[in-house]
N, C-alpha and C positions, 0 to 999 in steps of 0.2 A: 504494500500500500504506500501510497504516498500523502502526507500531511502536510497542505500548502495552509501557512498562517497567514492570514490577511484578518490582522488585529493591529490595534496602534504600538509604534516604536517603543513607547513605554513600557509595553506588558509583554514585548516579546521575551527578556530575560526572566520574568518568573512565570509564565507559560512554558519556557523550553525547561526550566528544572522542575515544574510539574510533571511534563507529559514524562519528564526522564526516568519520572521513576514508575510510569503503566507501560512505557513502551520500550521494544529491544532497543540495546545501544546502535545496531546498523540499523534502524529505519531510515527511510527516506522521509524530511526536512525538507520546505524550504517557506520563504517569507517572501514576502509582495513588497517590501518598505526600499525606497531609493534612496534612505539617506544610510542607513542600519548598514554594515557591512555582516555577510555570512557566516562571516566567524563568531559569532554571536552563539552557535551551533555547537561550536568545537568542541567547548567543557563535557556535552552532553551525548551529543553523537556524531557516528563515524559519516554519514552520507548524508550531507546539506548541502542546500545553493538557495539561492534567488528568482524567484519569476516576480519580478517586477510590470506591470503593465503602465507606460507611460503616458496617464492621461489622468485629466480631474475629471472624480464621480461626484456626481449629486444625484438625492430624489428626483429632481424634477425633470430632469434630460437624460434620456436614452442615450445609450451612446450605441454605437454598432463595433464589436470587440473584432471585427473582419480586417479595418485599418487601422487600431490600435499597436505600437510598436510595443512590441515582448522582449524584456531584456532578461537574456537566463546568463548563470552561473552555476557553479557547482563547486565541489570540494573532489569528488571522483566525476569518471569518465563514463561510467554506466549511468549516472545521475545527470549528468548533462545532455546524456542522449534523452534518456527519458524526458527533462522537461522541454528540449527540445522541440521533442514528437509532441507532446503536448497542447504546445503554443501553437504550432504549425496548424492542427485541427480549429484554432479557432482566430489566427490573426495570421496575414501575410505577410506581415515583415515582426520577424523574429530578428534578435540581435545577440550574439555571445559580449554582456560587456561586463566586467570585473571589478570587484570595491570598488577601487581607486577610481576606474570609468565612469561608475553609476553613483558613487556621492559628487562627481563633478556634471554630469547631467545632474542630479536633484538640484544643483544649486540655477544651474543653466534653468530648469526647467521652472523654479522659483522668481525669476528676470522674465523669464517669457511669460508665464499665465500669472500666479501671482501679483507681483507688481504692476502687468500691465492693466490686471483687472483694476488694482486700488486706484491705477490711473482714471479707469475711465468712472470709477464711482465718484472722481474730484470731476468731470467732466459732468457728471451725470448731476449731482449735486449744483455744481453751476450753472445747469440750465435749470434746472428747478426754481431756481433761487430766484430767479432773472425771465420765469414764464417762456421758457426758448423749449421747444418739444423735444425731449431727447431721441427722436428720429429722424432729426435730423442730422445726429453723428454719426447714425447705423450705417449708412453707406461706406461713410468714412472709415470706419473701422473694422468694414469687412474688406474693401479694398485693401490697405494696409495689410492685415492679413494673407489677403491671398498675394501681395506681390512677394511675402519672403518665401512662397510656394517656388517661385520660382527665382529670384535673386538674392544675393548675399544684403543681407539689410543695410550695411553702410553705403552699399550703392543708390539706397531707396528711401534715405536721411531728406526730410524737406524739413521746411519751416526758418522761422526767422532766427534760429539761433546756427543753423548750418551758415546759413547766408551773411551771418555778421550784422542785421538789421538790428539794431542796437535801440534805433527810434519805435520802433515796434514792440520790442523788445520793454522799453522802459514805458511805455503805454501800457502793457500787460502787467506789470508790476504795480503800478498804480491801482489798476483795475482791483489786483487782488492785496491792496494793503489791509483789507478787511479779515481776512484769511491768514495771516503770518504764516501758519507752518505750511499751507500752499505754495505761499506766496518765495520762502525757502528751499522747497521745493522745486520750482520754477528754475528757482537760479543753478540750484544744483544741477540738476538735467541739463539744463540752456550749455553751463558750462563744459559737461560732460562730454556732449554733443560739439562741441567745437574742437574739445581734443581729439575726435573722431578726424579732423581734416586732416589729409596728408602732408 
């Protein structure tokens, strides 16, 4: 058999000295967590890895698990075949990627949905505030999306802080003196964004 934990990071180390003592030391292990590294396993049994699925769940959105990227690991070879074969049954792109790989995606993957979420909640918030329909950014922000489908994102950088408009720039600052930690925010980005320039 095999016991995939998809429980929080937290409780992975007194679940795995639970189960250590109903279940044989070679069982098959493994965890869904992308920050957690697999060794987490060791103390307790001989055959772990990771089937991490790289995508945010919620209640209210289905996801379709077909295109979802599956990143396996293992501790053996018979283990990593297995989840392998696994994933393949239920996602097309499967990934062999290791600790070191899959805590530097969690953090990547924290940059890209996380944060850009909080982004668009300060966007989202703004319009609120200011009676402006937040459907009017949905376009905007399914665009953006789909261009890093297909190009490297510092090619697909727009806005006034790439361009060095300063005058625009210190208009938007005004705008958001109401906001301070936005408006800190702002700068941070703005400047970020220009160390991007070649």
């Amino acid at each position: 058999d095999l016991y995939i934990l998809a429980i929080s990071d937290d409780a992975l180390e007194e679940v795995c000295q639970a189960l250590s003592k109903i279940l044989p030391q070679d069982s098959f292990l493994a965890h869904t967590s992308g920050a957690t590294p697999s060794s987490i396993f060791a103390n307790y049994f001989n055959n772990y890895g990771v089937f991490y699925p790289l995508q945010s769940f919620s209640k209210a959105q289905a996801v379709d698990f077909a295109h979802i990227p599956i990143c396996v690991d293992a501790s053996q070879t018979h283990l990593l075949k297995l989840l392998y074969q696994l994933a393949q049954k239920i996602s097309t792109k499967v990934y062999k990627i290791n600790d070191e790989q899959r805590a530097y995606l969690h953090v990547a993957a924290v940059f890209a949905n996380n944060f850009s979420n909080y982004l668009f909640h300060v966007a989202y918030e703004l319009s609120q505030e200011h009676q402006i329909p937040f459907d009017l950014l949905r376009p905007l922000i399914l665009e953006s999306a789909q261009k890093v489908q297909y190009f490297p994102p510092a090619q697909m950088q727009t806005g006034p802080a790439i361009r060095e408009d300063e005058i625009t720039m210190q208009r938007h600052l005004e705008l958001l003196k109401s906001h301070p930690n936005w408006r800190k925010l702002y700068e941070d980005l703005s400047a970020a964004i220009q160390r991007m320039k070649p």
